[in-house]
Each structure stands twice: as structure tokens, then as C-alpha cells.
N, C-alpha and C positions, 0 to 999 in steps of 0.2 A: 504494500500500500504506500502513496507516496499524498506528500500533504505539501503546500505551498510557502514558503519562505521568505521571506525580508530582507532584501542586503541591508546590512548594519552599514550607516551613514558615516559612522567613526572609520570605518575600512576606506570609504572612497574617500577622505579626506588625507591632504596628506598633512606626517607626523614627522615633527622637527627636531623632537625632544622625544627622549626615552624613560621618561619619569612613568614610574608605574600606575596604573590607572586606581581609580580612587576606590576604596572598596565598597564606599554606598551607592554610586555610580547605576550600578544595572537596580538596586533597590531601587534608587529614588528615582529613575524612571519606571518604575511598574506604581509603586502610593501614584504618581502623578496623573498614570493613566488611567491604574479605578478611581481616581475621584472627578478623572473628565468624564468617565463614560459614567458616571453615575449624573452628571449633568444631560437631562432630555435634551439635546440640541436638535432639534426636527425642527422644519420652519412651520409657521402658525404660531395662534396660540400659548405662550409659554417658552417661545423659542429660547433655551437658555444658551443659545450659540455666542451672547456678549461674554457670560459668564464663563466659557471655555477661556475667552479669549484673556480675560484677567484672570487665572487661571495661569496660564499660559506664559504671560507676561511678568508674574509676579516670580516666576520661576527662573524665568530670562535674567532678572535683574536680581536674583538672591543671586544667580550664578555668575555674576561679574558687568553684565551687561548696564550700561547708562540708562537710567529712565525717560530719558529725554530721546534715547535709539529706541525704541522701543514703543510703538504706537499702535493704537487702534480705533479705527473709525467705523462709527456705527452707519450703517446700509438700511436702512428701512428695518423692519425685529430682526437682522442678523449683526454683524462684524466681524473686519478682519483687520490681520494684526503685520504686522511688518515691524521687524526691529532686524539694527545694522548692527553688525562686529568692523569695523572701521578698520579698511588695511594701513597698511604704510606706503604703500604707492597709488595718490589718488589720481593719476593720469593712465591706470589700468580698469576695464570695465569689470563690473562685480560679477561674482558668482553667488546664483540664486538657488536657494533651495525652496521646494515647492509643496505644499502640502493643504490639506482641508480642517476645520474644526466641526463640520455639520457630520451628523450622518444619516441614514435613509428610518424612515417611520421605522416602528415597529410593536406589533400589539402583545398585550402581556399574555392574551387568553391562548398564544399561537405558539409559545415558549415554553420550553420545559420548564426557565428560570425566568425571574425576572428580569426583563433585558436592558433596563438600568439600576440593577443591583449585583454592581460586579463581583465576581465569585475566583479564588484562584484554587485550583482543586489537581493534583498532581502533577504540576508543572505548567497545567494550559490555564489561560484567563477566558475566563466568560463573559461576554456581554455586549450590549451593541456598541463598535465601534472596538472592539478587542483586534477585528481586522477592520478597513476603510475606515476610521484610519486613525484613532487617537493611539495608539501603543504606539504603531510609526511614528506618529509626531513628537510624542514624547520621548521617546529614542534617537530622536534626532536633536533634539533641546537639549538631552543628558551630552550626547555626544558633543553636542557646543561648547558645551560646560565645562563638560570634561578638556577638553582641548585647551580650552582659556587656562583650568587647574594646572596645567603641562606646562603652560608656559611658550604656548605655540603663538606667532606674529604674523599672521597673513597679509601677502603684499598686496593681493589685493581684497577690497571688503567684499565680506561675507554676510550675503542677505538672507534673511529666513524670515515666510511671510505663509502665512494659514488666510486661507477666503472663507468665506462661514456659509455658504450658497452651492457649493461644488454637485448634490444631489439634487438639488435643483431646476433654478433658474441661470443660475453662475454670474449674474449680477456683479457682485464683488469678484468673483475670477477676472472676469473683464477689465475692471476695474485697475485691480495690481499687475494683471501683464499691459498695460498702458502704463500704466507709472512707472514700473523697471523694463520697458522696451530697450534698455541701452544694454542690457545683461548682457557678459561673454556667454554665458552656460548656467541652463535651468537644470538642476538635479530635481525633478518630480518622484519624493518620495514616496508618492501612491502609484507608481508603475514599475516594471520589472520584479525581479525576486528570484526565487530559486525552487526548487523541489526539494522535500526528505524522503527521505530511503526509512518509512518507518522503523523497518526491519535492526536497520544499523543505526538507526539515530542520526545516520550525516547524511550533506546534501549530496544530491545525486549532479547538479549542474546549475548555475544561476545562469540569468537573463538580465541585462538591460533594455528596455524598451526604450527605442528611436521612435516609433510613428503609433499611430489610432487610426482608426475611420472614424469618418464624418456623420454626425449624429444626427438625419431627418424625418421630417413629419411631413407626409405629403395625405391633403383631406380629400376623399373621392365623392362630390355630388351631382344624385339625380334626380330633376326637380317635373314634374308635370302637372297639369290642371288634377287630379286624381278623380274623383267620384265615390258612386254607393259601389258599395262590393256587388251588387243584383245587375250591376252593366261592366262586364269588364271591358276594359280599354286594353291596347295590345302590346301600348308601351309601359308597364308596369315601373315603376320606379326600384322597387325590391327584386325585381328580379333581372333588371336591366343592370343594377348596382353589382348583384351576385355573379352572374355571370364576367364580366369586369374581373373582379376578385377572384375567381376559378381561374381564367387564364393567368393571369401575376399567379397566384400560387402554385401554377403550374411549370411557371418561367423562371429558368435559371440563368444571370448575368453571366456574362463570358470569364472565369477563371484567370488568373493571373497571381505574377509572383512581382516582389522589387526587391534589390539586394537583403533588406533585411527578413523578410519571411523565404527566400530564398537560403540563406543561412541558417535560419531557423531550424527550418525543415530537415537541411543536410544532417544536423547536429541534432537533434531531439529526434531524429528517428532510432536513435541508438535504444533510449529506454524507453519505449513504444512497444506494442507488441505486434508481432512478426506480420502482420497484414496489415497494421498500420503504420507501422515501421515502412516495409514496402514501399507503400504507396507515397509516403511524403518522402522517397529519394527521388521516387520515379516523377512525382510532381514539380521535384524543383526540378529534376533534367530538360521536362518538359511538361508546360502548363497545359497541356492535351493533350496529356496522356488520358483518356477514355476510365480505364479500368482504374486507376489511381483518382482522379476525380468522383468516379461514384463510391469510391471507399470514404471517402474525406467527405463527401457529400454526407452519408449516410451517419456520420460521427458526429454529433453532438458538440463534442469538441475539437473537434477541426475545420468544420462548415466555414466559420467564419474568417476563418484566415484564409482561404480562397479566393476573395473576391468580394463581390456587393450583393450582400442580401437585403432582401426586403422582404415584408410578414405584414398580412392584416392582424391589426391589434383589437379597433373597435370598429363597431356596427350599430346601425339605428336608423330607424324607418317606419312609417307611417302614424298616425296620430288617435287609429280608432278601431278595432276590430270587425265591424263591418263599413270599413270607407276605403276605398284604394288608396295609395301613400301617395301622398303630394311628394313628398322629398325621401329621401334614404341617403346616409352618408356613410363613409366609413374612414379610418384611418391607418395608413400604412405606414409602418416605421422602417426605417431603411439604416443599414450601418453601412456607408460607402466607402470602397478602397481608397487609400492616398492616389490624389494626382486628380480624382472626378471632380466635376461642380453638380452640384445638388440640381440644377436647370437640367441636364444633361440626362441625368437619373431621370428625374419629373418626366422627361421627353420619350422616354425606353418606354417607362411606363405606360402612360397613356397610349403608346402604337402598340404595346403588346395589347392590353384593356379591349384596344378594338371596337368601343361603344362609343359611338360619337356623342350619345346624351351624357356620358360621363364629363363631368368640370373636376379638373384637378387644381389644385391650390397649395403653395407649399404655405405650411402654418408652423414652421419648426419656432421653438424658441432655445434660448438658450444657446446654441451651440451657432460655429462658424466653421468653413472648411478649410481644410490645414491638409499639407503634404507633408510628406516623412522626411524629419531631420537628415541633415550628412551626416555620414558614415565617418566624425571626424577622427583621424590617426591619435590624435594626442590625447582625446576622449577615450578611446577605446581602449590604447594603454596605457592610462592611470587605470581603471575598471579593474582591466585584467589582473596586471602588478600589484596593486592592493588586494584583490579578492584571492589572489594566488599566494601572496603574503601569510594571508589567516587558512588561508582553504586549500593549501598543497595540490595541483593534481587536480583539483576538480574545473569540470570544463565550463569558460564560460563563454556566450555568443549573444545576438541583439536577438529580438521579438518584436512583435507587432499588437497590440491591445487593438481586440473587435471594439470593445468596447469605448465611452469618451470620457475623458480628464480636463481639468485643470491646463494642461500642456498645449490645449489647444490651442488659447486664448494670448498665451506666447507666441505660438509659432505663425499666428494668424496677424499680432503686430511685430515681430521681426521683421 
């Protein structure tokens, strides 16, 4: 069994000093995380996502940081927080670290535990936000801390900033990649990680994630005069709409690779199993191979790393049980490969649909379309050389997140 991993942020920094690390260090970031996740940060009602953030802050600055570096600005019921470690060469642009203090709903009646009543119970922590992403963050704050305790001087400053929106609307994501657009290098510590080898307790291989797809919402409606149900009309809006949404889910976007899921592939086909192992050699050699796409196809967890999918999410239609639907809508979520424009997608769409009563609309919020970082040399080995440092031997390579982050909103004002 293999379970998902974190590169430790302490690893990809580099260390200038040999001073041995503190021994409350890995403690005081685990108190710091159950008393964030014990904070409901959901947005609505009660959002206590400010309270993360001093929280947060108050921890920044017990660990050496100026109160004055160290800020947070309230966003409509959220906030995000942004505090500097000031290099010594301020004619160098900073390096950003990137992370969230929100995390996604979650109901108590649906949990084993309560999912803001953090629990540590043979080594694992429970609760929401124990992953995406408060233990990250606060691991990344220890490891600040910790570095300043060393005695370490960065030449150039050292940014670390939480959005309080990231499951969202990403409002404030928006926000702080506009404010630090001057950044050399975003380290987004909600992307990449590693695998464990439960069996051995160690990691089997980490990842840095370069790129995402592009996160949209496109609305499908079909509107007509309708009537009683005792005269039916021919162009039915419900069933004009369905048919529409049979072909899309019938249709599958043309397959494709870019260096980094290309690599991917090569390298995590190793501890895959032999038929899906297979298939993702044979798919990076070549992105038509037939029989390797409908394995990856068929996989749950490999789907999306192939290309652009799209899925109807929701449906709704007519107004009355005996009246024909004046309207019916539906909504299609799409996760699009790097390098697409969401217009482009919309346009696939609508020719496969094939119904000319269908209006499409894109309604996405939140998100913006971003291609995949370069492949930079000198990024990839510091990665290596540190994780190889702690982690002897174990291999590591880039990845690609179906899903969307934070990083977008960077890569979109770079």
C-alpha cells in the first residue's frame, strides 16, 4: 500500500550552517497545526480563516520575524497573510513560498471524528486540513524558524504568504500573485510530494509539480416556448439538452503528453502495476498508442493526466410536472491540458453537442488559464540535491496536478 507524502520545505531550502536542529522544532509545528485545524476556516458564516491567519502570524514573529514583515489583510470574511524574511541583497528578486489557510466544508454527521477536533493517534493526525493544507503550512513556518534559529542569511528575501480563499473563489490568491509578480521562484507548498512504501515506512519516489490544468465551467442552455404536457412539441428542451450531454460524454479530447507528464510517466511507471506500468511507457513513447490510452483511460487515476476532460456535473429542467420545460441547463466542468484556452475547449464542445438549440456560456469563476512552468536547470537541481541529501537513492522527477492551485494565479501574472 502506498500513501502520499510532503517534501519537507526545510530540505529544499538551502543550509548554510550546521547547527543542529532544535529539538521542539517538528513539536511545535504539529501544537501549531491542531490548533489551526481546530479553527473552522470554511468560507461563510463563521469563517475563522482571519483567525488562522493571526494564528499564523503570531508564530512568525515569536520565531524571529519583525511584526511590521508580517501582514495580513482582511478580503471580504476571509484573509491573507504575507510576511518577508529580508535578504541581504535587495537588487535580487525574492523567492516565494506559497500556500493556503482555508480548507474545503466538511460535515461532522459524515466523519468518523470530528473534523475540527484534531486527534493525533499512532503517529497520523486527524482532521480537516491535517492534508490541504494547514500541517504543510505549519511545516513550512517551523522550517523558517528553524533556519533563522541556525543562523542562516539569505541573499535574497524570503517570502511566505497563505490566501484564505484557495477552495474557493481565490479572490485573495489573485490578489498576492499580483502583489509579488516580481518573484524569481514560487515554491507552492500544496503541490508535489512523494509516495510511502507503507510496507517499509520510506518513500518510494517524490515529485515536484511544474504545471495544472485549467479549471472550467462551461453552462449548457435550452430555452423554448414549452406548453401542457397533453400537446407535445418536438423540440423538447430536456431532451434536446440530454442528448447534447450523451455525445460530450461520449467524446474523448485528443490525448497528449508535454515534457513534464512525459517524465512522469517514464519514471512512475516503475511502481505501477505491470499493465499500468505498461501503458504509461508506451504512452509517453507515443501519445496514440491505442491500447495504452484505453488502459489510462479506464484508470481513475491516470485519466486525467492525459489530456482534457470534461464531465457533466449538474442538470435542471422544466418548472412543472405536467408542463413541457421552457428551459433545461446543465453544467460541464472541464480540467484543460496546459497550453489550451478555455474559448477553444467551449468550441470542441459545442461541434461535438451537435444541437444547435444548445447556448453555451462559459461561467467559470475563480480560476484563469496558465501553461506549464520551465523545466528550469537550476530548479530542478537544488530539488534533486536536497531531497537526495535526506532521501539517499530515492528517485525524484516533475508531475503535473489535474487538478487547480494557488500556482495558477502566479503563472497567469508572470
Amino acid at each position: 500500500m502506498r500513501r502520499a507524502l510532503t517534501i519537507g520545505l526545510a530540505a529544499l531550502l538551502p543550509m548554510a550552517v550546521t547547527a543542529a536542529p532544535h529539538p521542539q522544532a517538528e513539536a511545535s509545528a504539529l501544537d501549531l497545526a491542531t490548533r489551526a485545524i481546530a479553527l473552522r476556516s470554511v468560507r461563510g458564516p463563521g469563517n475563522a480563516t482571519p483567525q488562522v491567519a493571526a494564528l499564523y502570524k503570531a508564530a512568525l514573529v515569536a520565531g524571529g520575524f519583525a511584526d511590521g514583515d508580517v501582514t495580513i489583510t482582511p478580503v471580504d470574511d476571509t484573509a491573507y497573510l504575507i510576511a518577508t524574511w529580508r535578504g541581504s541583497d535587495a537588487t535580487l528578486k525574492p523567492l516565494v513560498i506559497s500556500g493556503h489557510m482555508d480548507v474545503v466544508e466538511a460535515k461532522a454527521a459524515d466523519w468518523t471524528r470530528d473534523p475540527f477536533v484534531p486527534v493525533v493517534e499512532n503517529g497520523y493526525l486527524y482532521g480537516r486540513g491535517a492534508t490541504d493544507m494547514k500541517l504543510d503550512g505549519t511545516v513550512a513556518i517551523a522550517a523558517l524558524v528553524e533556519l533563522r534559529r541556525e543562523g542562516y542569511r539569505p541573499r535574497r528575501s524570503i517570502v511566505i504568504e497563505f490566501s484564505g480563499d484557495e477552495e474557493t473563489v481565490m479572490k485573495t490568491s489573485g490578489l498576492i500573485a499580483e502583489k509579488l509578480s516580481n518573484a524569481d521562484l514560487v515554491l507552492n507548498i500544496d503541490g508535489g510530494g512523494g509516495t510511502l512504501d507503507e510496507k517499509t515506512g520510506k518513500p518510494l519516489y517524490w515529485t515536484w509539480q511544474g504545471a495544472e490544468k485549467t479549471y472550467a465551467d462551461f453552462e449548457m442552455t435550452v430555452t423554448n416556448p414549452g406548453g401542457h404536457s397533453s400537446a407535445p412539441r418536438k423540440d423538447n428542451a430536456i431532451v434536446q439538452l440530454s442528448r447534447a450531454l450523451a455525445r460530450i460524454g461520449a467524446y474523448h479530447f485528443t490525448p497528449e503528453v508535454n515534457d513534464l507528464t512525459r517524465a512522469y510517466f517514464v519514471q512512475a511507471a516503475k511502481y505501477e502495476d505491470p499493465q499500468t506500468g505498461a501503458a504509461m511507457r508506451a504512452f509517453a513513447a507515443n501519445p496514440a498508442d491505442a491500447a495504452a490510452i484505453a488502459t489510462l483511460t479506464a484508470n481513475y487515476e491516470t485519466v486525467g493526466a492525459i489530456g482534457t476532460t470534461c464531465v457533466a456535473t449538474m442538470f435542471s429542467g422544466g418548472h412543472a410536472i405536467n408542463a413541457l420545460p421552457q428551459r433545461a441547463t446543465a453544467n460541464i466542468n472541464c480540467r484543460i491540458f496546459p497550453s489550451h484556452q478555455p474559448a477553444a475547449i467551449m468550441a470542441e464542445l459545442k461541434r461535438v453537442a451537435a444541437e444547435a438549440a444548445v447556448a453555451f456560456t462559459d461561467v467559470t469563476e475563480g480560476a484563469v488559464p496558465n501553461d506549464a512552468s520551465p523545466l528550469r536547470p537550476d530548479f530542478v537541481a537544488a530539488v534533486t540535491s536536497a531531497l537526495g541529501t535526506v532521501y539517499p537513492g530515492v528517485p525524484v522527477f516533475p508531475s503535473q496536478a489535474s487538478g487547480a492551485s494557488d500556482s495558477m494565479w502566479f503563472r497567469y501574472h508572470h
